[in-house]
C-alpha positions as CSV (number, residue, x, y, z in Angstrom):
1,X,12.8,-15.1,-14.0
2,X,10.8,-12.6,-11.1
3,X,13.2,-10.2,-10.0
4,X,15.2,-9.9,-6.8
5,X,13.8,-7.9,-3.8
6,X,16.6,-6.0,-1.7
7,X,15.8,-4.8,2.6
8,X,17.0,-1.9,3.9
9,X,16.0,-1.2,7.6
10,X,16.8,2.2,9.4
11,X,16.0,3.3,12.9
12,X,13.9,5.9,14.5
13,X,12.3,6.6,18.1
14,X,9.2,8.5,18.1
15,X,5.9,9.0,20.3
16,X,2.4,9.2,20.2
17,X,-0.7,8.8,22.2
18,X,-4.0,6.9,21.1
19,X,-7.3,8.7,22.1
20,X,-10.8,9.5,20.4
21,X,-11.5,13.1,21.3
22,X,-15.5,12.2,20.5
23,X,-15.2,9.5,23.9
24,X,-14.6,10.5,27.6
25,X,-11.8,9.7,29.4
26,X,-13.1,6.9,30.6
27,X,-13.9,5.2,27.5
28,X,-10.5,5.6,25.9
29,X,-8.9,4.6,29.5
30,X,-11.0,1.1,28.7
31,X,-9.8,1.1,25.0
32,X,-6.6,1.7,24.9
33,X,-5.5,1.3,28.7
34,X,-1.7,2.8,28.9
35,X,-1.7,3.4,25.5
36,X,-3.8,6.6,26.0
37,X,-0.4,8.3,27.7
38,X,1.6,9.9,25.5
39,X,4.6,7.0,25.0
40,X,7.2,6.2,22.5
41,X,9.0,3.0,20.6
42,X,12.2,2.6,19.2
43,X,10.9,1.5,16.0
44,X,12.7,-0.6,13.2
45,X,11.6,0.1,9.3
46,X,12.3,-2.3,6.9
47,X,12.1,-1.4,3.2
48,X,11.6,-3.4,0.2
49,X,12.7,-2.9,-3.1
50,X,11.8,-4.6,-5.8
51,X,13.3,-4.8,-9.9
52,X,15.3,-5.6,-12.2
53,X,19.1,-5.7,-11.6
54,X,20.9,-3.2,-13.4
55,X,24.0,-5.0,-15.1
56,X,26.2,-1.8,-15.4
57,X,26.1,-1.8,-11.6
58,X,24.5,-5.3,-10.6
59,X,21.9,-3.3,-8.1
60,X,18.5,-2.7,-9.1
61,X,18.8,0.0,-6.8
62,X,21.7,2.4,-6.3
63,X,21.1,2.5,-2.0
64,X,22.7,6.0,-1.4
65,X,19.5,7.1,-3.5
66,X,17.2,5.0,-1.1
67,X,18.8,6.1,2.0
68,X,18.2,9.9,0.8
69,X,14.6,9.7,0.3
70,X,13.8,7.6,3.7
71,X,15.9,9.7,5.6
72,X,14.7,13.2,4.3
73,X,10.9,11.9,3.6
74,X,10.3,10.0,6.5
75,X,13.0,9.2,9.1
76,X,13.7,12.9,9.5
77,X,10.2,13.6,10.0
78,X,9.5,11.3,12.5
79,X,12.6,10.9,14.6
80,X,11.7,12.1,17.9
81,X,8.4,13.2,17.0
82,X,5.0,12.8,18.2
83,X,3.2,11.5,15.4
84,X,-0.2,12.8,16.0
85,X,1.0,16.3,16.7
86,X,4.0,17.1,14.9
87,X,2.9,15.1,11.3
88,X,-0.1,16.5,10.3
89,X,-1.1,13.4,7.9
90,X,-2.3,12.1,11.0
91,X,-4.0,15.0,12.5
92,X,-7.5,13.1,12.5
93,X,-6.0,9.4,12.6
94,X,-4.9,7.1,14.9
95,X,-0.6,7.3,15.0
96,X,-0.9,3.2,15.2
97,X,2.1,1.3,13.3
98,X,-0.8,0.8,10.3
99,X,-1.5,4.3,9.5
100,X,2.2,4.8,10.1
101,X,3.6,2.4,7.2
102,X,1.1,3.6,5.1
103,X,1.7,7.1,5.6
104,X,5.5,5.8,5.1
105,X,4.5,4.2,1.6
106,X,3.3,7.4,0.3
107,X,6.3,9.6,1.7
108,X,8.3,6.8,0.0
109,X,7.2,6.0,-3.3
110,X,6.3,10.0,-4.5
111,X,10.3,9.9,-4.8
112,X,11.7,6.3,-6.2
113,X,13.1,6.3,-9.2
114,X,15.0,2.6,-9.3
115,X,12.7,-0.2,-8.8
116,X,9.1,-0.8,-7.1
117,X,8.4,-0.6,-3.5
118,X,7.6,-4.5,-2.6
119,X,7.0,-4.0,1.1
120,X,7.2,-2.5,4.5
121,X,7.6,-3.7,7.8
122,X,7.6,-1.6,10.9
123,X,8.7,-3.4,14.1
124,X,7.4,-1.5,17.1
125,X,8.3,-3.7,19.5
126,X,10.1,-7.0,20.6
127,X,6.9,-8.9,19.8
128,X,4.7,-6.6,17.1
129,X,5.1,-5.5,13.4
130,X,3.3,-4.3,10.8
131,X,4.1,-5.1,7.0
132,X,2.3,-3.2,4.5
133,X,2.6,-4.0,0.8
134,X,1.2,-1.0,-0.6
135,X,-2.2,0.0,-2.3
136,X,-1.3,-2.1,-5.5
137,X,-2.3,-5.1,-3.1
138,X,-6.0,-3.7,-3.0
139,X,-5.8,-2.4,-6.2
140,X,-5.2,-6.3,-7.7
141,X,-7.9,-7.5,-5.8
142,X,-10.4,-4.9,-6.7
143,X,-9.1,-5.4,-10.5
144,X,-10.3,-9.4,-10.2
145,X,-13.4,-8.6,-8.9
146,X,-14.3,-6.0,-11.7
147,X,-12.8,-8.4,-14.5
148,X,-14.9,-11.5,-13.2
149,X,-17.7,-9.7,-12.6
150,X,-17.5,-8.0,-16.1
151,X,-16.7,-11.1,-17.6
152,X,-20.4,-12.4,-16.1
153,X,-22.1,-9.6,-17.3
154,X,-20.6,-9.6,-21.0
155,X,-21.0,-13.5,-21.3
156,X,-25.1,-12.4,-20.2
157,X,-25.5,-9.8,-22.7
158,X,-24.0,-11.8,-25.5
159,X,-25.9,-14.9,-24.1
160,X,-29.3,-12.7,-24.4
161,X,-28.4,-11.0,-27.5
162,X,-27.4,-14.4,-29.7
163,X,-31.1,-15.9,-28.5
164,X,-32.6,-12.9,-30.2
165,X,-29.9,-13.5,-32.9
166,X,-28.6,-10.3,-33.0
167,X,-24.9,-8.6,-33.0
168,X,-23.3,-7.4,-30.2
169,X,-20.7,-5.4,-29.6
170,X,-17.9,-5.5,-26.5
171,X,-15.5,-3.3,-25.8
172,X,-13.3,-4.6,-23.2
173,X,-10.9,-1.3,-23.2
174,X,-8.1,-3.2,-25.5
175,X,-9.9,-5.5,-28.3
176,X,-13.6,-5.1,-29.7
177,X,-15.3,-7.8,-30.5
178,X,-18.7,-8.4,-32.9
179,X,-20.4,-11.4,-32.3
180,X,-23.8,-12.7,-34.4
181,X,-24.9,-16.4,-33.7
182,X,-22.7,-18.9,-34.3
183,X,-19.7,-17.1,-34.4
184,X,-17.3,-17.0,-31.7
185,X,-14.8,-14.0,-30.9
186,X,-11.4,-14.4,-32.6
C-alpha cells in the first residue's frame, strides 16, 4: 500500500528584482518589462511530506518538527527579504519562483528527519505556481537512461563475445554473471 502524503502551506512576503547585469537597460526593460523594478509577492508554500504513518502517533510526521525547520530554514530567511540581495544562494541567479523552491528543497530536506519530501508548490500569485518535486525526479530519469543504455551495451558485448564462443563476465554492481555459449544467466 504507497504511503500517504501530508501539505503544510505557510506564508511569506518577500521581493526581488529580475535583471542580467551582462545586458543594458534596455534589454532587460524588453525581457522582463516591470519585472526589472524591484517588487514583491505574498507568496504561499506548500510542503509535501511523504511516509509511512507512525502507529504510536498515527502521523508520519510529527508537524511541530516540520513547522521548525521551514520556519527557521526558510520562512525566516525570506520573510521580507529581497531574494537576490539578502540570500546569497542566489547571488548570481535569477530570484524567479523556480530557483526559489529549489533553493527551498535544499534548505528543507538537510534537516527532515520523519518522512521524504514529495513536493513543493510555491504560489506567487492569484494565477502562477511552481511545484518542484525535488532532484530525485532527475535523478530517476537519468537512472533509466543509464540502466537501458547499459542494458544495450552488456546484451552487445555478450552478443559479440558468445559468437567468438568465449566467457564473459558482467558486473552489474549487485550480481555477477559468467556466460559461455549456450548458457544463459541464472
Amino acid at each position: 500500500m504507497p504511503n500517504p502524503i501530508i501539505t503544510k502551506k505557510y506564508h511569506f512576503c518577500a521581493s526581488h528584482k529580475y535583471g542580467n547585469d551582462y545586458w543594458s537597460k534596455e534589454k532587460n526593460w524588453e525581457v522582463f518589462d516591470k519585472d526589472y523594478n524591484i517588487h514583491g509577492h505574498n507568496y504561499i508554500l506548500e510542503v509535501s511530506i511523504a511516509g509511512p504513518i507512525n502507529p504510536e502517533t498515527g502521523w508520519l510526521i510529527d508537524l511541530q518538527k516540520l513547522n521548525d525547520i521551514v520556519k527557521s530554514n526558510v520562512i525566516n530567511v525570506l520573510d521580507h527579504s529581497q531574494v537576490e540581495v539578502d540570500v546569497e544562494w542566489f547571488k548570481n541567479k535569477q530570484p524567479s519562483s523556480e530557483n526559489i523552491v529549489i533553493w527551498i528543497w535544499g534548505e528543507i530536506e538537510k534537516d527532515l528527519t520523519e518522512g521524504t519530501l514529495r513536493k513543493l508548490r510555491l504560489v506567487e500569485t492569484h494565477s502562477i505556481y511552481t511545484d518542484y518535486y525535488g532532484p530525485r525526479e532527475e535523478m530517476k530519469f537519468k537512472e533509466q537512461f543509464y540502466i537501458v543504455l547499459s542494458a544495450i551495451f552488456i546484451a552487445s558485448l555478450i552478443t559479440c563475445n558468445l559468437i567468438a564462443n568465449k566467457f564473459v563476465t558482467v558486473d552489474l554492481g549487485f550480481k555477477v554473471f559468467v556466460v559461455s555459449a549456450g548458457i544463459l544467466p541464472y
